[in-house]
mmJSON file of the N, C-alpha and C atoms, coordinates in Angstrom:
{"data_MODEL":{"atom_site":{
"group_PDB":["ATOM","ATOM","ATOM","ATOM","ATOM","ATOM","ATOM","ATOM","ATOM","ATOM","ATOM","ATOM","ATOM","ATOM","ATOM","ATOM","ATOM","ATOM","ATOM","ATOM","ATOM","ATOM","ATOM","ATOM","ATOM","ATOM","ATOM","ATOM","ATOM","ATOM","ATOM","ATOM","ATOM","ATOM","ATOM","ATOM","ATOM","ATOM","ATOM","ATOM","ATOM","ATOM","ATOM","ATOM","ATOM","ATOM","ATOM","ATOM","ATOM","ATOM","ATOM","ATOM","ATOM","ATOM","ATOM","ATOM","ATOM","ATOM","ATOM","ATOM","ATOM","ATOM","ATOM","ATOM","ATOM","ATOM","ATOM","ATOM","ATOM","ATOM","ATOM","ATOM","ATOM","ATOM","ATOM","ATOM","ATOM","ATOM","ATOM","ATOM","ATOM","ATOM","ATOM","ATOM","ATOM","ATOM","ATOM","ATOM","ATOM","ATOM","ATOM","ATOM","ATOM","ATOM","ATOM","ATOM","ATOM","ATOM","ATOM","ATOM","ATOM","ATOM","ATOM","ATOM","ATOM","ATOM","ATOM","ATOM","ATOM","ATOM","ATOM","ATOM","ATOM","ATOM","ATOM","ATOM","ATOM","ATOM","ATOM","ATOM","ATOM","ATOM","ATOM","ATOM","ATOM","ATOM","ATOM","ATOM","ATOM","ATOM","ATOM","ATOM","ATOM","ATOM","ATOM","ATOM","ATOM","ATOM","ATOM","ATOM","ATOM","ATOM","ATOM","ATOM","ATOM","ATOM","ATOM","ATOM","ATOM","ATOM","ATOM","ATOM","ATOM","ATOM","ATOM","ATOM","ATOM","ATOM","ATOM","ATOM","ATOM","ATOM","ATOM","ATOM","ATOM","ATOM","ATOM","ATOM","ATOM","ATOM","ATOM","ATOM","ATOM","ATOM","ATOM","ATOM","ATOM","ATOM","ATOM","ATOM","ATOM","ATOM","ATOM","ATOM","ATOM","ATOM","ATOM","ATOM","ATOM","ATOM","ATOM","ATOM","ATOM","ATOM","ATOM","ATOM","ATOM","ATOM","ATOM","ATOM","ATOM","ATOM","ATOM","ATOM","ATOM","ATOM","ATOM","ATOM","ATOM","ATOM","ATOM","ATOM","ATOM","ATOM","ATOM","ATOM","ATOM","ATOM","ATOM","ATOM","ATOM","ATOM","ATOM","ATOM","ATOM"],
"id":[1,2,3,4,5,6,7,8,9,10,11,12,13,14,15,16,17,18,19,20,21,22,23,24,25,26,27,28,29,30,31,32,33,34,35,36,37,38,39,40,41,42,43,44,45,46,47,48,49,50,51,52,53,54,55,56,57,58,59,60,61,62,63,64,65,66,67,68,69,70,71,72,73,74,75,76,77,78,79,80,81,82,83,84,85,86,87,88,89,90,91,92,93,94,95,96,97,98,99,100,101,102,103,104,105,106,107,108,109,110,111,112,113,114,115,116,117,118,119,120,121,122,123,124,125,126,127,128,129,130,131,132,133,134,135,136,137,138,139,140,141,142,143,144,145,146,147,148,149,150,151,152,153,154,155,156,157,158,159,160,161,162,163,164,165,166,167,168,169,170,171,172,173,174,175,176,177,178,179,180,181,182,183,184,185,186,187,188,189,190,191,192,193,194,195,196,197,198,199,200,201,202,203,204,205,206,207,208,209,210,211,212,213,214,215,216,217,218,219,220,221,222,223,224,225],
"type_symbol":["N","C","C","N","C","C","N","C","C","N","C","C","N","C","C","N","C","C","N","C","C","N","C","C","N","C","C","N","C","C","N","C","C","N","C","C","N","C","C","N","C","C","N","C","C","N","C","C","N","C","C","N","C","C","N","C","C","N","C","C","N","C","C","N","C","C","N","C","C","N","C","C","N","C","C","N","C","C","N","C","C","N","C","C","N","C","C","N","C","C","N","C","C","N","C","C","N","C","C","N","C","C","N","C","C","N","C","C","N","C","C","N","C","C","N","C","C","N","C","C","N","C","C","N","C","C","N","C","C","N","C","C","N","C","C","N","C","C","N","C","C","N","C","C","N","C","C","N","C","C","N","C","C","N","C","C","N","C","C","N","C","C","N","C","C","N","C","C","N","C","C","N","C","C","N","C","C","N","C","C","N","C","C","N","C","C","N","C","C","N","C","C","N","C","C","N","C","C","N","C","C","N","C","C","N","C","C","N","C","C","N","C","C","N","C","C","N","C","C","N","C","C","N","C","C"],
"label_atom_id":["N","CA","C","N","CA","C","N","CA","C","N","CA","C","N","CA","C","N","CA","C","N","CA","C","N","CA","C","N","CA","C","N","CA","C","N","CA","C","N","CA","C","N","CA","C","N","CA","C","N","CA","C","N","CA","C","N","CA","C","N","CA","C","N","CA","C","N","CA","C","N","CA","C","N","CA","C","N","CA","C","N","CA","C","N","CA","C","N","CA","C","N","CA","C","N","CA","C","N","CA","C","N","CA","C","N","CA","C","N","CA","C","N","CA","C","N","CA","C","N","CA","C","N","CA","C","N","CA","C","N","CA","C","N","CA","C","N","CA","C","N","CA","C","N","CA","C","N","CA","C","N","CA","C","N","CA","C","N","CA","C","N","CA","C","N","CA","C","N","CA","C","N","CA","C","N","CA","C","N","CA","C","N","CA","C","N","CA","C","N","CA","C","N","CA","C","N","CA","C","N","CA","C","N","CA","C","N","CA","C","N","CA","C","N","CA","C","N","CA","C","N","CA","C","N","CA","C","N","CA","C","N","CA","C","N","CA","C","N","CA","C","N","CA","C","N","CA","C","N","CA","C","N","CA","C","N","CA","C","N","CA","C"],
"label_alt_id":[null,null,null,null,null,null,null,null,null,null,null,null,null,null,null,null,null,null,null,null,null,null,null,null,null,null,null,null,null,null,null,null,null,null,null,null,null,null,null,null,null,null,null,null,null,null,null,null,null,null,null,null,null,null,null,null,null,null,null,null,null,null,null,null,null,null,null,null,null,null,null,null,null,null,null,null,null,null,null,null,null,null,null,null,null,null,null,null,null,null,null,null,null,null,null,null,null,null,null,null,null,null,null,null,null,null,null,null,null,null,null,null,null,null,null,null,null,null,null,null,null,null,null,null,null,null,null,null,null,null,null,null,null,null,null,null,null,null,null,null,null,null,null,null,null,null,null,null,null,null,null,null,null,null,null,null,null,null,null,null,null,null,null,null,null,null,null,null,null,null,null,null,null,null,null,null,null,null,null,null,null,null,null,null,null,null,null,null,null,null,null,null,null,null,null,null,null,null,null,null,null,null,null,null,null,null,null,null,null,null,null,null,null,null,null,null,null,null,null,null,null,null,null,null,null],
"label_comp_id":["UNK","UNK","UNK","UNK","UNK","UNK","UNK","UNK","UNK","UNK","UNK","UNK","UNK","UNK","UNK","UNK","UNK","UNK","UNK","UNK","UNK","UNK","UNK","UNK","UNK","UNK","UNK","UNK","UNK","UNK","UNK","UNK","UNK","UNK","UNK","UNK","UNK","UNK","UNK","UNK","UNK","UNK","UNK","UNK","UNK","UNK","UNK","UNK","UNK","UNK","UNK","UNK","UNK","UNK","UNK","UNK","UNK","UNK","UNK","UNK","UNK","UNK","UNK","UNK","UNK","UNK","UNK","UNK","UNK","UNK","UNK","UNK","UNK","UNK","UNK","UNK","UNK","UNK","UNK","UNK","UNK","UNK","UNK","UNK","UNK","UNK","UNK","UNK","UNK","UNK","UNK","UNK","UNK","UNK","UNK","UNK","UNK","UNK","UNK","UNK","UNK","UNK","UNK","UNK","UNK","UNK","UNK","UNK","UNK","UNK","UNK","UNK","UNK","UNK","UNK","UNK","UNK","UNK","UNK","UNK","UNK","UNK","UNK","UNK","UNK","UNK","UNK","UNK","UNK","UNK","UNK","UNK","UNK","UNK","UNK","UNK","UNK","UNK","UNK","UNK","UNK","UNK","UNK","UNK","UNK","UNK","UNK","UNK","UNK","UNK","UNK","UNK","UNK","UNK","UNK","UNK","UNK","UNK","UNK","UNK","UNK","UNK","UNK","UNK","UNK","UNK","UNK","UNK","UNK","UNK","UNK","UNK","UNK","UNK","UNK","UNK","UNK","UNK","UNK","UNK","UNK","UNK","UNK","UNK","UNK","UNK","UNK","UNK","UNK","UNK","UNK","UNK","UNK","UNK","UNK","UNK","UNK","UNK","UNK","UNK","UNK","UNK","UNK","UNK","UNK","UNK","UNK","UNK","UNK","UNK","UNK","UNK","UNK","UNK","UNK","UNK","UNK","UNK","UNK","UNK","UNK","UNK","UNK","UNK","UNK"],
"label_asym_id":["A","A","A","A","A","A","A","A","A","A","A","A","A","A","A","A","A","A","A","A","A","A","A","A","A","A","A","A","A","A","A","A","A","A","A","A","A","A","A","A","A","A","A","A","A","A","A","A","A","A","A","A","A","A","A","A","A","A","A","A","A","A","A","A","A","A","A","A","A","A","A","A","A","A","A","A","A","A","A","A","A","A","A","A","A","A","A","A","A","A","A","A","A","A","A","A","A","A","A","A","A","A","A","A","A","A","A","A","A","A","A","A","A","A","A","A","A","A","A","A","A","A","A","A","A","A","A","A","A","A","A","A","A","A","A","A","A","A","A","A","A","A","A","A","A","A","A","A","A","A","A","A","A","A","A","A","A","A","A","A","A","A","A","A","A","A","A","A","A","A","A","A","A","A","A","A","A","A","A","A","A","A","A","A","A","A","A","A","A","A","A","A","A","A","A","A","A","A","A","A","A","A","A","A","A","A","A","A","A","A","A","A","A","A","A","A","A","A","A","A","A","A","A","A","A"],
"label_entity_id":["1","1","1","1","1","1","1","1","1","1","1","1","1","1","1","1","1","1","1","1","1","1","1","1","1","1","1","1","1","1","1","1","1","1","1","1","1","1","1","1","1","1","1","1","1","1","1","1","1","1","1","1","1","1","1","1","1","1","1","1","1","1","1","1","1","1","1","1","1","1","1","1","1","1","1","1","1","1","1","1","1","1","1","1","1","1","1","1","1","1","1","1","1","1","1","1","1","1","1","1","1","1","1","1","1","1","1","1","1","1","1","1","1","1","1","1","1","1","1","1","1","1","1","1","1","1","1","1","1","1","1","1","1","1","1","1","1","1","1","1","1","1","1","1","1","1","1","1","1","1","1","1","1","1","1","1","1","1","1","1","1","1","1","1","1","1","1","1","1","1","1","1","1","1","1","1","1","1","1","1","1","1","1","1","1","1","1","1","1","1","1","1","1","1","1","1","1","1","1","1","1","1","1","1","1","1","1","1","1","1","1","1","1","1","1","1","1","1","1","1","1","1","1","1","1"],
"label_seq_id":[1,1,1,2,2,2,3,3,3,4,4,4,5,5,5,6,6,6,7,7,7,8,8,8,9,9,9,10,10,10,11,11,11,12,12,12,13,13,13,14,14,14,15,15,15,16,16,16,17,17,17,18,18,18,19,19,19,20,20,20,21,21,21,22,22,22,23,23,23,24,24,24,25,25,25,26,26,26,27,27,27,28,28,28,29,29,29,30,30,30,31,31,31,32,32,32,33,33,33,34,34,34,35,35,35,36,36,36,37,37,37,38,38,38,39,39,39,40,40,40,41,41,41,42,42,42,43,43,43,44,44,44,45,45,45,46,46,46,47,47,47,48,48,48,49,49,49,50,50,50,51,51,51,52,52,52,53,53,53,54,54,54,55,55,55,56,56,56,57,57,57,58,58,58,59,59,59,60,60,60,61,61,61,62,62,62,63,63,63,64,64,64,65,65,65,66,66,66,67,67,67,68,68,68,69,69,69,70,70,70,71,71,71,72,72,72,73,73,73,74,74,74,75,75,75],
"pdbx_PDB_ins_code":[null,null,null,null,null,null,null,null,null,null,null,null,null,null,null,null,null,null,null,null,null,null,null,null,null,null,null,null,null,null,null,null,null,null,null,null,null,null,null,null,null,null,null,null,null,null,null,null,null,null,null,null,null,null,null,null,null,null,null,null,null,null,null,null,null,null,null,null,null,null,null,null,null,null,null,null,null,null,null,null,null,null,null,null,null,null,null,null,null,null,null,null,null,null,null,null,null,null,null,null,null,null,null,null,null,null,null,null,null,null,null,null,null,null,null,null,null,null,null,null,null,null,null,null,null,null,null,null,null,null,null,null,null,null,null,null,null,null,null,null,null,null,null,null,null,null,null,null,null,null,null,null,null,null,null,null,null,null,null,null,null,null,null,null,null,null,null,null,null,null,null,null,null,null,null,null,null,null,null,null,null,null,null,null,null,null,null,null,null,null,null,null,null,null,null,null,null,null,null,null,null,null,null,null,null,null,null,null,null,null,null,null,null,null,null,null,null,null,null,null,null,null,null,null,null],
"Cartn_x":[11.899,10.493,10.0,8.803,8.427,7.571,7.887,6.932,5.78,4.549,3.306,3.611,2.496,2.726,1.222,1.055,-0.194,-0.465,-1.637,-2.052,-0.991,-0.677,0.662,1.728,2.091,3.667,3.075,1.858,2.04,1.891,1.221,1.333,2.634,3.352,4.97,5.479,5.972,5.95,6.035,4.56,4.186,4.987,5.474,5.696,7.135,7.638,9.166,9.385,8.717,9.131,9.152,10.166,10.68,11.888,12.722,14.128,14.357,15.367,15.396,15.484,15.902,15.645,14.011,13.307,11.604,11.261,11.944,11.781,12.361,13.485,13.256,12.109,12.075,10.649,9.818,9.297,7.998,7.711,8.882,9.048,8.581,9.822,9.513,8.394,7.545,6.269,5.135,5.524,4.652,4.645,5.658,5.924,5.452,4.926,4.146,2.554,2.5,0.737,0.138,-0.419,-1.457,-2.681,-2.868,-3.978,-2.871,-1.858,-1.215,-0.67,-0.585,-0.422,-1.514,-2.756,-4.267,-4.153,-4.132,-3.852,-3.287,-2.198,-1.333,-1.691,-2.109,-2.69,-4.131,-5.028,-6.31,-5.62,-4.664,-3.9,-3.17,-2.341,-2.118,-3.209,-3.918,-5.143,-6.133,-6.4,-6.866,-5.485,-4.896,-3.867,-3.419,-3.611,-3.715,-5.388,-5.576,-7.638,-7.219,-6.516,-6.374,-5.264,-4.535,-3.756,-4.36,-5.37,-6.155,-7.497,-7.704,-8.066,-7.778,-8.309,-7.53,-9.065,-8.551,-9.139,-8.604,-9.839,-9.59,-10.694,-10.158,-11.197,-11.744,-13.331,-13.666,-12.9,-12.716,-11.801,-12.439,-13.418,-13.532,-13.016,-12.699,-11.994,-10.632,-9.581,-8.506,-8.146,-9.456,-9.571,-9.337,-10.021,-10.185,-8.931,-8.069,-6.817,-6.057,-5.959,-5.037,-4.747,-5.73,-6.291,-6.043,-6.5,-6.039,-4.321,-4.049,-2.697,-1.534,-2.19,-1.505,-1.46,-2.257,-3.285,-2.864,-2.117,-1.629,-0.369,-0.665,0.508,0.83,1.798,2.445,2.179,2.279,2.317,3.757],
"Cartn_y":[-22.817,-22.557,-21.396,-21.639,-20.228,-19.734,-18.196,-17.215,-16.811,-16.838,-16.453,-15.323,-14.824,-13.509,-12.98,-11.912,-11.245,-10.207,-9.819,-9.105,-7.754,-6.97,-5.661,-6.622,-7.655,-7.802,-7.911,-8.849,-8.851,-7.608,-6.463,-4.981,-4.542,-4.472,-4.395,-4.809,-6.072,-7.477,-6.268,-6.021,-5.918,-4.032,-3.741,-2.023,-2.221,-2.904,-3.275,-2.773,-2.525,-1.989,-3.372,-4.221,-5.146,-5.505,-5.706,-6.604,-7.154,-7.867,-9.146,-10.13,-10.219,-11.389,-11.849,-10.628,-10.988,-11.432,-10.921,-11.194,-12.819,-13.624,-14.619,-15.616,-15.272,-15.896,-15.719,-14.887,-14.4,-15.755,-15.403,-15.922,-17.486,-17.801,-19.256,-19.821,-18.662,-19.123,-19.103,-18.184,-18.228,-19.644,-20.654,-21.309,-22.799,-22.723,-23.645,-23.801,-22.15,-21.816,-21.074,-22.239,-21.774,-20.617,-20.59,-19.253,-18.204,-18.074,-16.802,-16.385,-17.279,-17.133,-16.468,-16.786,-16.538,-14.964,-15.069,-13.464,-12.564,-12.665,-12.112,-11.676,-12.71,-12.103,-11.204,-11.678,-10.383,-9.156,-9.075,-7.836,-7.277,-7.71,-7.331,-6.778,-7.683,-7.3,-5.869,-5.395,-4.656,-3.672,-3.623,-2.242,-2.326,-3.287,-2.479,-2.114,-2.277,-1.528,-0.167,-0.212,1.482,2.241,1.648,2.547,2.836,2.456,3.021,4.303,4.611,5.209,7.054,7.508,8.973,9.995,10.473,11.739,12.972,13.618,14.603,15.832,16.915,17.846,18.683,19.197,20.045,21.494,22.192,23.658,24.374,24.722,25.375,25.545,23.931,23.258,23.474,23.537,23.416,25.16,25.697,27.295,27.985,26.907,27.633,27.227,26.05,25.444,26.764,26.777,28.101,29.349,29.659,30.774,30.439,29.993,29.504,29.346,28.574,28.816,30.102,30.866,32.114,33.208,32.595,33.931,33.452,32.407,31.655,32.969,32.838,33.636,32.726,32.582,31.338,32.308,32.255,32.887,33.089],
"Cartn_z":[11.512,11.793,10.93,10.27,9.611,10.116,10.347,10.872,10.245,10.869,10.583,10.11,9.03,8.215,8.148,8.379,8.573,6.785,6.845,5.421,5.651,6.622,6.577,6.188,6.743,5.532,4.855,4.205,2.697,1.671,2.869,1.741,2.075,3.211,3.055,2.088,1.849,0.753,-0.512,-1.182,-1.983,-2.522,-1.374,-1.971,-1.164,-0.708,-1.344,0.002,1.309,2.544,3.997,3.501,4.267,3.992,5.158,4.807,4.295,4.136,2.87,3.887,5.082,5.813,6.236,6.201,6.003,4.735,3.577,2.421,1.979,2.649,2.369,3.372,4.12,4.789,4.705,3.832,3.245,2.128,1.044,0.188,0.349,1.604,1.986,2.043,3.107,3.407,2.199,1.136,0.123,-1.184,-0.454,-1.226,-0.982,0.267,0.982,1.57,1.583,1.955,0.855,0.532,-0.597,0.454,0.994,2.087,1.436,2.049,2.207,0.865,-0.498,-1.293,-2.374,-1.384,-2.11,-1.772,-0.587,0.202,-0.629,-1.1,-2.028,-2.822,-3.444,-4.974,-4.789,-3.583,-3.757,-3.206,-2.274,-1.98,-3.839,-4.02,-5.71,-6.705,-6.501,-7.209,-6.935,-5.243,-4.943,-5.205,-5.366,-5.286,-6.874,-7.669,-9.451,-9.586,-8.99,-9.551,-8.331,-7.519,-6.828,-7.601,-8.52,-9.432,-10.265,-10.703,-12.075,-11.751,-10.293,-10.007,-10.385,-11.159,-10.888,-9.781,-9.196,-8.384,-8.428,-8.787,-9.185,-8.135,-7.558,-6.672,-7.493,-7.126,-8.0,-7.734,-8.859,-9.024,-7.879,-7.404,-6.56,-5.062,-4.679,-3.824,-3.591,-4.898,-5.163,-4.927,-5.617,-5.509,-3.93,-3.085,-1.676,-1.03,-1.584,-0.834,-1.12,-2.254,-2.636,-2.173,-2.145,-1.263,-0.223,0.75,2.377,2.221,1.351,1.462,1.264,0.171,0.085,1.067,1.844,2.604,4.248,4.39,6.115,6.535,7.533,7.828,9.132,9.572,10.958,11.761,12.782,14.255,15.015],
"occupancy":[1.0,1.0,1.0,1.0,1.0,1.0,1.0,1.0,1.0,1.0,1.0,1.0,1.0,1.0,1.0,1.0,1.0,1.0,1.0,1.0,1.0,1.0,1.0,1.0,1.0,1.0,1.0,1.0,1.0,1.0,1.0,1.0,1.0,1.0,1.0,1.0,1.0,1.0,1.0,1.0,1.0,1.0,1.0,1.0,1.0,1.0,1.0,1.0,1.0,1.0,1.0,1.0,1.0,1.0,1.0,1.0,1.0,1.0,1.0,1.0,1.0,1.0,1.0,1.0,1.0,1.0,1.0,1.0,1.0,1.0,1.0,1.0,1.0,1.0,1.0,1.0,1.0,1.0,1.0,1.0,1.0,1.0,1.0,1.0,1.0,1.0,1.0,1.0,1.0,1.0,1.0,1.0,1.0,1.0,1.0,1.0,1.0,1.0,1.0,1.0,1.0,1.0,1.0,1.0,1.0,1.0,1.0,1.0,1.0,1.0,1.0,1.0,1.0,1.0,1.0,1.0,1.0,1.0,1.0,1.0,1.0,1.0,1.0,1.0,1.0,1.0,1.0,1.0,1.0,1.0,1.0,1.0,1.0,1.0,1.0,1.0,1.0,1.0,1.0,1.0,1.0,1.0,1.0,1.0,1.0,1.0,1.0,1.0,1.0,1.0,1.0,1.0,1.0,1.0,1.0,1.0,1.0,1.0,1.0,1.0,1.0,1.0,1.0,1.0,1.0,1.0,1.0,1.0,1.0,1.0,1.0,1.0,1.0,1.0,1.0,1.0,1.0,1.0,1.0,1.0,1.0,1.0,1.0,1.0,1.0,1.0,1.0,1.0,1.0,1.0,1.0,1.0,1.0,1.0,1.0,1.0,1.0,1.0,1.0,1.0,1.0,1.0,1.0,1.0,1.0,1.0,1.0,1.0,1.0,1.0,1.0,1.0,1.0,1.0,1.0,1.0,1.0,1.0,1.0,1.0,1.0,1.0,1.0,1.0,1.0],
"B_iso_or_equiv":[0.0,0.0,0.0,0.0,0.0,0.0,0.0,0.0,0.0,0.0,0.0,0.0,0.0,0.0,0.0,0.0,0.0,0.0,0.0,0.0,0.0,0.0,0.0,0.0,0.0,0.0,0.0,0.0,0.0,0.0,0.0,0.0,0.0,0.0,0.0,0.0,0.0,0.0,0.0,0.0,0.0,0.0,0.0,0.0,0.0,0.0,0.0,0.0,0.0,0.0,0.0,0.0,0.0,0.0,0.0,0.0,0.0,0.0,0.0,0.0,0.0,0.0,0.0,0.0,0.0,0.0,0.0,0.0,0.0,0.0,0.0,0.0,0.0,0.0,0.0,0.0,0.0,0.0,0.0,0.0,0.0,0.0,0.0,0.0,0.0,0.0,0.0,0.0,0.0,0.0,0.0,0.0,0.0,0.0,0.0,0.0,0.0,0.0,0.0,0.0,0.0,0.0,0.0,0.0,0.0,0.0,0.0,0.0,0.0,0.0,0.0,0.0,0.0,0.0,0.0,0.0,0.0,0.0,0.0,0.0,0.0,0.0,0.0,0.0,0.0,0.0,0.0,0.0,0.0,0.0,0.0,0.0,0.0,0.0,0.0,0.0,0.0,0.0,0.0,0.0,0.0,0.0,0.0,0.0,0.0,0.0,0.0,0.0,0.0,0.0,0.0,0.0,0.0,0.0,0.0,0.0,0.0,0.0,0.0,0.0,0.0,0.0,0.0,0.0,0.0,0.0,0.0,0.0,0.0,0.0,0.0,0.0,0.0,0.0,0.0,0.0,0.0,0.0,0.0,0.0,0.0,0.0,0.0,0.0,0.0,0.0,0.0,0.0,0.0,0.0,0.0,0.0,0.0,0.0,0.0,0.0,0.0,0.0,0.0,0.0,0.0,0.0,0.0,0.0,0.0,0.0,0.0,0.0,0.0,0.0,0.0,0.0,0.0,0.0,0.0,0.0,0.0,0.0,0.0,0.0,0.0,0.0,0.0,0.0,0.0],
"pdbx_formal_charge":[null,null,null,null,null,null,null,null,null,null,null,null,null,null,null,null,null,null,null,null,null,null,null,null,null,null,null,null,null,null,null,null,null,null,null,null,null,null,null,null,null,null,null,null,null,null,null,null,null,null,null,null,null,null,null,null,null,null,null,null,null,null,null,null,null,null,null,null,null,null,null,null,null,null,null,null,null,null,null,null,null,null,null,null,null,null,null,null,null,null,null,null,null,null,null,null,null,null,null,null,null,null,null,null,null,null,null,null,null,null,null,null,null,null,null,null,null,null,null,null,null,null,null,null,null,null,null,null,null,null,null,null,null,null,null,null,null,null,null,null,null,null,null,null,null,null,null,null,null,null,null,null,null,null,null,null,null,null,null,null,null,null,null,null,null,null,null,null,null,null,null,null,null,null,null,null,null,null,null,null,null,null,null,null,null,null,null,null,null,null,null,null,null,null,null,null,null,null,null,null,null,null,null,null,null,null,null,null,null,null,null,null,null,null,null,null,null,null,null,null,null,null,null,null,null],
"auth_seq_id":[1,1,1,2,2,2,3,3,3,4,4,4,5,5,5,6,6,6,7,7,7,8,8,8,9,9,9,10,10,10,11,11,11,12,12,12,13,13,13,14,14,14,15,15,15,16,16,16,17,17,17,18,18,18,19,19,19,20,20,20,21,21,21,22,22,22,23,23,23,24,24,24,25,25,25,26,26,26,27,27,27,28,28,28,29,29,29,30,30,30,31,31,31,32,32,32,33,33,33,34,34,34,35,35,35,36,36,36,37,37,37,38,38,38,39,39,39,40,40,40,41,41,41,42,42,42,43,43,43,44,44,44,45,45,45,46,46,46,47,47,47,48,48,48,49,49,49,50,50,50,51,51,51,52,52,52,53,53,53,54,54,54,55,55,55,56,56,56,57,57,57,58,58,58,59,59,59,60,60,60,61,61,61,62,62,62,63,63,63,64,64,64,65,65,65,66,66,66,67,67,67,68,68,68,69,69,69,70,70,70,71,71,71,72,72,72,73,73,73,74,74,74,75,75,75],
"auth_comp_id":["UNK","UNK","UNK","UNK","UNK","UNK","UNK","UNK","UNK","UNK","UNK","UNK","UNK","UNK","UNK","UNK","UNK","UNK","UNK","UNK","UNK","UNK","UNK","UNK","UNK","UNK","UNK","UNK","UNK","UNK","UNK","UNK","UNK","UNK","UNK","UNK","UNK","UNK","UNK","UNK","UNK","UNK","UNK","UNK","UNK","UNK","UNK","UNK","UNK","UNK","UNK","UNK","UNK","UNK","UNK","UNK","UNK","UNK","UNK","UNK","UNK","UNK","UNK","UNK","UNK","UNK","UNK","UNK","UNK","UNK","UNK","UNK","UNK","UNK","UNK","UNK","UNK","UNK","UNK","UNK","UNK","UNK","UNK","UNK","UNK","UNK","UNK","UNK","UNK","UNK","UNK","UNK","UNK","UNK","UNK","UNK","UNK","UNK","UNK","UNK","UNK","UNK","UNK","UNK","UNK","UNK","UNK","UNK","UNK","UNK","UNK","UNK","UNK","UNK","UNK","UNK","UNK","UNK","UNK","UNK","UNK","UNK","UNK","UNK","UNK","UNK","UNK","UNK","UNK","UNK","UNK","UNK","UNK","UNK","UNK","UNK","UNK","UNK","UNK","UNK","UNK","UNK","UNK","UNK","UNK","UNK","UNK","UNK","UNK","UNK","UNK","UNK","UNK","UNK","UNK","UNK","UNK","UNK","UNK","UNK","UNK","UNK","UNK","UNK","UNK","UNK","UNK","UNK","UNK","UNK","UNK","UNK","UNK","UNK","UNK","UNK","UNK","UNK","UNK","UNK","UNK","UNK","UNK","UNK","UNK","UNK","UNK","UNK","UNK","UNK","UNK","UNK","UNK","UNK","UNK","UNK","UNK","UNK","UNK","UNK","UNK","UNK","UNK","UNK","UNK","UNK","UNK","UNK","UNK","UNK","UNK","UNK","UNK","UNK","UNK","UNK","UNK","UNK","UNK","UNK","UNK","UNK","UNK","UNK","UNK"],
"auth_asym_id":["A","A","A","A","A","A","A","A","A","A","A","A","A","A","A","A","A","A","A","A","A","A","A","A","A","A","A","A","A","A","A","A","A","A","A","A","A","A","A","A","A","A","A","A","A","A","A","A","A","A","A","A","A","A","A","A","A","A","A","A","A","A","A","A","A","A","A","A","A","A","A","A","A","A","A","A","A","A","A","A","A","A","A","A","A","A","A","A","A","A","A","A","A","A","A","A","A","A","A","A","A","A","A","A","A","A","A","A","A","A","A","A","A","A","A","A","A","A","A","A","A","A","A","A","A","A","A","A","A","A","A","A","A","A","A","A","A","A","A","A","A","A","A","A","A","A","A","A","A","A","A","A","A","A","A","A","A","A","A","A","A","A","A","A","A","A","A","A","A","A","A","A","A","A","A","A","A","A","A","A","A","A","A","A","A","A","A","A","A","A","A","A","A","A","A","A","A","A","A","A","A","A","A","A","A","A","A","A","A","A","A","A","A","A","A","A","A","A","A","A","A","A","A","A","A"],
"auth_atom_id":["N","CA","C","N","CA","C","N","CA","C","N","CA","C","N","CA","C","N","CA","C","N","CA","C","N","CA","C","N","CA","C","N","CA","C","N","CA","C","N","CA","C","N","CA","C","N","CA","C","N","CA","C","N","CA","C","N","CA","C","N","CA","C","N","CA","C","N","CA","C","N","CA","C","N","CA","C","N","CA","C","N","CA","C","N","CA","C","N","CA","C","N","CA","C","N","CA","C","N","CA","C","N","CA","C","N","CA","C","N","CA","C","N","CA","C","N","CA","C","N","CA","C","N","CA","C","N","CA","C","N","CA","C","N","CA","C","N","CA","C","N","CA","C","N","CA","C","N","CA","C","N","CA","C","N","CA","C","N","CA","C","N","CA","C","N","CA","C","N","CA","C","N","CA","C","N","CA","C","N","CA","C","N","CA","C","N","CA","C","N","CA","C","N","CA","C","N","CA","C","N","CA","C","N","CA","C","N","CA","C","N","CA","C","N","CA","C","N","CA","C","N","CA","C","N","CA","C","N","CA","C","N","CA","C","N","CA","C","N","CA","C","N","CA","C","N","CA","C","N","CA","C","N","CA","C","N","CA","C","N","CA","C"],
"pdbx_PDB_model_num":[1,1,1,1,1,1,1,1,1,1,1,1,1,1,1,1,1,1,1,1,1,1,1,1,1,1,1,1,1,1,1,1,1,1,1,1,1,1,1,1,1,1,1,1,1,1,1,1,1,1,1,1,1,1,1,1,1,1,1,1,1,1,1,1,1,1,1,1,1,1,1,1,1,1,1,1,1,1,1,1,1,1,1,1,1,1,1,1,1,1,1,1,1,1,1,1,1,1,1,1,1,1,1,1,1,1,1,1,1,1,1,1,1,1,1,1,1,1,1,1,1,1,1,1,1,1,1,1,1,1,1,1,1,1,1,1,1,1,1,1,1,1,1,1,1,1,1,1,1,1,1,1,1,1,1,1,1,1,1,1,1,1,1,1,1,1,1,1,1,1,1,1,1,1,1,1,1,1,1,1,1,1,1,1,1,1,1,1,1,1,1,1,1,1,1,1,1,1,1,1,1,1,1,1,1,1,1,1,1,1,1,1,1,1,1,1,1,1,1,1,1,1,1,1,1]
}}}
């Protein structure tokens, strides 16, 4: 019987954080459902257009982390 697979395995799936016994039923199932296979690929797709992303804070920001951080003392 193959187990239904929701869009979290397939971002599991996709960043290598599943078993290999999910991983051959993933597999399986990707080899028969064209849906979940579609799934896949717009999940792939949305996470190489979020790697090309760079962010960056403005210095003043990074300025006040710093500061707050040098300046903590614990309790």
């Amino acid at each position: 019987m193959i187990k239904p697979f929701t869009e979290d395995d397939l971002v599991r799936f996709i960043y290598d954080e599943i078993n290999e016994n999910e991983r051959l039923d993933l597999n399986e199932s990707l080899q028969s459902n064209i849906h979940l296979r579609a799934s896949l690929e717009q999940i792939n797709k949305a996470k190489s257009l979020l790697e090309g992303f760079i962010l960056k804070a403005p210095k003043d920001v990074i300025s006040r982390i710093l500061y707050a951080s040098k300046n903590f003392h614990s309790a």
